[in-house]
C-alpha positions in Angstrom: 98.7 73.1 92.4 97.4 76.1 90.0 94.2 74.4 90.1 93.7 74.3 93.5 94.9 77.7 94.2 92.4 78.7 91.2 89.1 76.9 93.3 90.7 78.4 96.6 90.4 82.0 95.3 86.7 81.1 93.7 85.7 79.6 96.9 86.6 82.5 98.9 84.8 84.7 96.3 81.9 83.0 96.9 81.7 83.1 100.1 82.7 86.8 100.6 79.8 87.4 98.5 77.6 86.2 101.2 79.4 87.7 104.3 78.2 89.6 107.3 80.9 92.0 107.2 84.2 92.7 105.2 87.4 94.0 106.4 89.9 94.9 103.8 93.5 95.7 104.2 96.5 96.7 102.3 100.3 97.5 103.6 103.8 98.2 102.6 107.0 97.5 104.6 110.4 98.7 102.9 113.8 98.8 103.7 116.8 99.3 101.8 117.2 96.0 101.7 113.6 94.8 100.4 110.3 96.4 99.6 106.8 94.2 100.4 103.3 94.8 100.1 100.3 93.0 100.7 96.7 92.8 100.0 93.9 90.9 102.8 90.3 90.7 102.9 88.5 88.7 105.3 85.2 88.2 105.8 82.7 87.2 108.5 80.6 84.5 106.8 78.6 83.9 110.0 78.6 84.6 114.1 80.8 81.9 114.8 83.3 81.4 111.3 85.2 84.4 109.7 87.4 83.5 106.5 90.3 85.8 104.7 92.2 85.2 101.5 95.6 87.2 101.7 98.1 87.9 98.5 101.9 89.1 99.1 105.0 90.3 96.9 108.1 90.6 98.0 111.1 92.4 96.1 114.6 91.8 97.5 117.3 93.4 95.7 119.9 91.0 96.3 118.7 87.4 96.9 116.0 86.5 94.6 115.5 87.4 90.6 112.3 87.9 90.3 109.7 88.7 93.2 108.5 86.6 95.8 104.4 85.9 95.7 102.3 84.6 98.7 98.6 83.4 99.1 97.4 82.4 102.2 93.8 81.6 103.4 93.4 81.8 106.9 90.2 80.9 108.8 89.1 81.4 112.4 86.2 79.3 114.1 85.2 81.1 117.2 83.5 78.7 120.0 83.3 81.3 122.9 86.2 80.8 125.1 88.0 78.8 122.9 89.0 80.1 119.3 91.0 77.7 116.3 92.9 79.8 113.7 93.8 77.9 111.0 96.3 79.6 107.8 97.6 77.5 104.9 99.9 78.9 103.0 102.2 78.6 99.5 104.5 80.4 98.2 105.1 80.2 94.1 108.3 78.9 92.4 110.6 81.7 92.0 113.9 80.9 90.1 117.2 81.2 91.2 119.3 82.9 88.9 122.7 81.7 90.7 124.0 77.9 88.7 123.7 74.7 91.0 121.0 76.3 93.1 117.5 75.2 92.3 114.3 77.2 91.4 112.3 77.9 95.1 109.2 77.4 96.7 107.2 76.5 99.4 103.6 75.7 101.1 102.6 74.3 104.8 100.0 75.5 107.3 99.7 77.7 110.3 97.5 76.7 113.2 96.8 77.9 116.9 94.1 77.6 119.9 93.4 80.7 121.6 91.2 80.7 124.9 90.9 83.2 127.9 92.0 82.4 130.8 90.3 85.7 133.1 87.6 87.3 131.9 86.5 90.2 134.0 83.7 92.3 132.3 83.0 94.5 135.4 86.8 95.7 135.3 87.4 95.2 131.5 90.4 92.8 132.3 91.4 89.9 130.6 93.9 87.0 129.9 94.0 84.8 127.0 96.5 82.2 125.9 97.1 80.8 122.4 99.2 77.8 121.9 100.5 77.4 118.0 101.7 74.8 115.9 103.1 75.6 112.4 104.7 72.8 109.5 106.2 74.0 106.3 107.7 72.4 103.5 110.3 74.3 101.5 111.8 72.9 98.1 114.8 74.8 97.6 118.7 74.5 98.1 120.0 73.4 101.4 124.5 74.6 102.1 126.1 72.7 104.4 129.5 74.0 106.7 131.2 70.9 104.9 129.3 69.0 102.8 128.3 70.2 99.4 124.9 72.0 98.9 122.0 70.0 98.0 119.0 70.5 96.0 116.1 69.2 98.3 112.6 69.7 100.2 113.4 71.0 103.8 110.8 70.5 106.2 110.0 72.9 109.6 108.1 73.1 112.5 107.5 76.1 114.6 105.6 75.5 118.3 104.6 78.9 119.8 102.9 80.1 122.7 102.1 83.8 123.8 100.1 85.5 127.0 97.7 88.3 126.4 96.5 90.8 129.3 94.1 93.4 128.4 93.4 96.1 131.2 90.7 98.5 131.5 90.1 99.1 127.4 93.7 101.2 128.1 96.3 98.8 128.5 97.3 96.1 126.8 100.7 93.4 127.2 101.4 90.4 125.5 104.6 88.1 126.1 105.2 85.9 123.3 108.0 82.6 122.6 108.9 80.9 119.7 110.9 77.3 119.0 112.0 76.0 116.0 112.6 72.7 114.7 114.0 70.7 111.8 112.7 67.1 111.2 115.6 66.9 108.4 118.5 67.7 111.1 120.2 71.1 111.5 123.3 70.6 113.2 125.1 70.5 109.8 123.2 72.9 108.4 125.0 76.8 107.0 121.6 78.0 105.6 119.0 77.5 103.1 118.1 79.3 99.9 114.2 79.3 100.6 111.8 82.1 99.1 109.8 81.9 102.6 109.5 83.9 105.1 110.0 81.9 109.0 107.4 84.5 110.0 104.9 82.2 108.2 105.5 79.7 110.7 105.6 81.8 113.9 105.3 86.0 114.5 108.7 86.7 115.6 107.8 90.4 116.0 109.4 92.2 113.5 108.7 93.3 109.9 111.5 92.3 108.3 111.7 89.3 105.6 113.5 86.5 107.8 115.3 83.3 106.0 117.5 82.8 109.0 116.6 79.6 110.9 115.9 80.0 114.2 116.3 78.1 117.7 113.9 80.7 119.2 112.7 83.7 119.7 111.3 85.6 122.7 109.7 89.4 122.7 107.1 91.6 124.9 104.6 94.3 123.5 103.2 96.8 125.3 100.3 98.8 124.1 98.5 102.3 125.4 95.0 101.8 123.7 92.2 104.4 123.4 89.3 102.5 122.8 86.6 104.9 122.0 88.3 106.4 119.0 90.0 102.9 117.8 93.4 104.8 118.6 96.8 102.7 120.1 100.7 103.4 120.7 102.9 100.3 120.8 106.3 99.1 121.7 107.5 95.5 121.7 111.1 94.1 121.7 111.9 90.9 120.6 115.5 88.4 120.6 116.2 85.8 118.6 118.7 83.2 118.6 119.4 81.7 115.2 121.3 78.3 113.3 122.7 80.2 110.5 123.0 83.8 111.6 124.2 85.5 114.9 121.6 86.5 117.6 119.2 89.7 117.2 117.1 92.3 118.5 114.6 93.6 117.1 112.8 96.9 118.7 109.5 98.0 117.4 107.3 101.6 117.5 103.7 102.0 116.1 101.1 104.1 116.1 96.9 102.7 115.2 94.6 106.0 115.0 91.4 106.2 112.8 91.0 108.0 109.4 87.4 108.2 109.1 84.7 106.3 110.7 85.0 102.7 108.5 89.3 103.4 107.7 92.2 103.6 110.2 96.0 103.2 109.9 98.4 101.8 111.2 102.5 103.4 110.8 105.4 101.5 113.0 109.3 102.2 112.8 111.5 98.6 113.2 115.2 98.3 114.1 117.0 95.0 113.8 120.3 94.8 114.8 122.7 91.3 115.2 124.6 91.1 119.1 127.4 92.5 117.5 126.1 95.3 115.8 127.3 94.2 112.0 124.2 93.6 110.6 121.8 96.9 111.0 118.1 97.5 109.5 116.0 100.1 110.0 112.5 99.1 108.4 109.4 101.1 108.0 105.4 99.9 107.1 102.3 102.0 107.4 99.4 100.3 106.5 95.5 101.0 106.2 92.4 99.4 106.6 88.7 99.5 105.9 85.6 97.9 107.7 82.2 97.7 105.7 
């Protein structure tokens, strides 16, 4: 697996070397709970193909010993009206630290067709529609509600599908469902001791680190866009219902607004909160990026 990660990283070297264009971002998202930051660069390597290579730490206090790292290599082939994104992922072994559970990890793939449905260029309105698939295989420690634990691989799929309507380079909404499922059974199931994070497998709007499995999720965003100066303001909320956790909601500000001509930014405020209002976090991310 080193290996292959190793000619990954080379192969994306390469081929950044020879791009178009290069778009490089880094972020942070803390918490009380956890701190994460990430590094992505991707790269236009012709009209049609752009590729990124993306690295991630995670640091929660409480449930793992050592950080979390992520690589992912995502990779978008743009035919027109019809777009395939494709992102494999892995996330290295990171040990336990607690007896009987087992060292973690995990790797699987992220994939989705995106194609517009409108597309009115006299009005500057248009709908689009991605469809997404996601499989991920998770070696860690599985708890039952009466069994005992078991040290195992854990396999999930995540089938998404979200509506996009852009208005008049202003306004912008997109409406976005999630559903989860387990090929290794569930109904049994009191959690999982897993270094990944679900929001590999689907974008369940929010930015905290989520280990929860899911049934679904459903959320809207709503965006006020400014499209001359690359400026936006955003709101989405987003509920969940979960296997091993109560239901949430999640509730999401931001704000996108240009630094300099080639840099912007991007700051956004997240609440998460369970039905019952036991579980609280109030998470925060700013995040900036640069074109060349």
């Amino acid at each position: 697996m080193k290996k292959l990660i190793l000619t990954v990283i080379l192969g994306c070297t390469v081929s950044f070397a020879h791009a178009h264009t290069i778009d490089l971002q880094t972020g942070y998202v803390g918490s009380s709970k956890f701190d994460k930051a990430h590094v992505r660069a991707n790269a236009a390597l012709t009209l049609n193909v752009q590729a990124g290579l993306e690295v991630a730490y995670a640091n929660e206090h409480h449930n793992f010993k050592n950080p979390v790292y992520s690589l992912a290599t995502p990779l978008l082939l743009d035919f027109d009206l019809l777009k395939l994104r494709v992102r494999p992922f892995y996330y290295f072994k990171n040990k336990s630290g607690i007896p009987g559970i087992q060292s973690s990890s995990a790797f699987g793939v992220q994939s989705a067709l995106i194609t517009t449905l409108n597309e009115d260029t006299a009005n500057d309105i248009y709908t689009y529609a991605t469809l997404g698939a996601a499989f991920a295989r998770q070696e860690g420690t599985v708890f039952y509600k009466q069994d005992p634990a078991d040290n195992r691989y854990y396999n999930q799929v995540a089938y998404s599908l979200e509506l996009e309507q852009s208005m008049y380079r202003a306004f912008n909404f997109r409406l976005t469902g999630n559903v989860f499922q387990y090929p290794d059974g569930i109904s049994k199931v009191a959690g999982l001791y897993s270094v990944m994070d679900q929001q590999s497998l689907a974008d369940t709007q929010t930015l905290d680190l989520v280990h929860q499995l899911a049934k679904y999720t459903v959320g809207l965003r709503a965006a006020r866009m400014w499209a001359d100066n690359g400026s936006a303001l955003f709101v989405s909320y987003r509920y969940g219902e979960y296997y091993t956790a109560e239901s949430e909601h999640s509730v999401m500000v931001g704000n996108v607004f240009p630094v300099s001509k080639q840099v912007s930014a991007d700051i956004a405020y997240n609440h998460v909160r369970d039905v019952h209002n036991h579980n609280r976090r109030d998470i925060v991310q700013a995040r900036l990026e640069v074109a060349f």
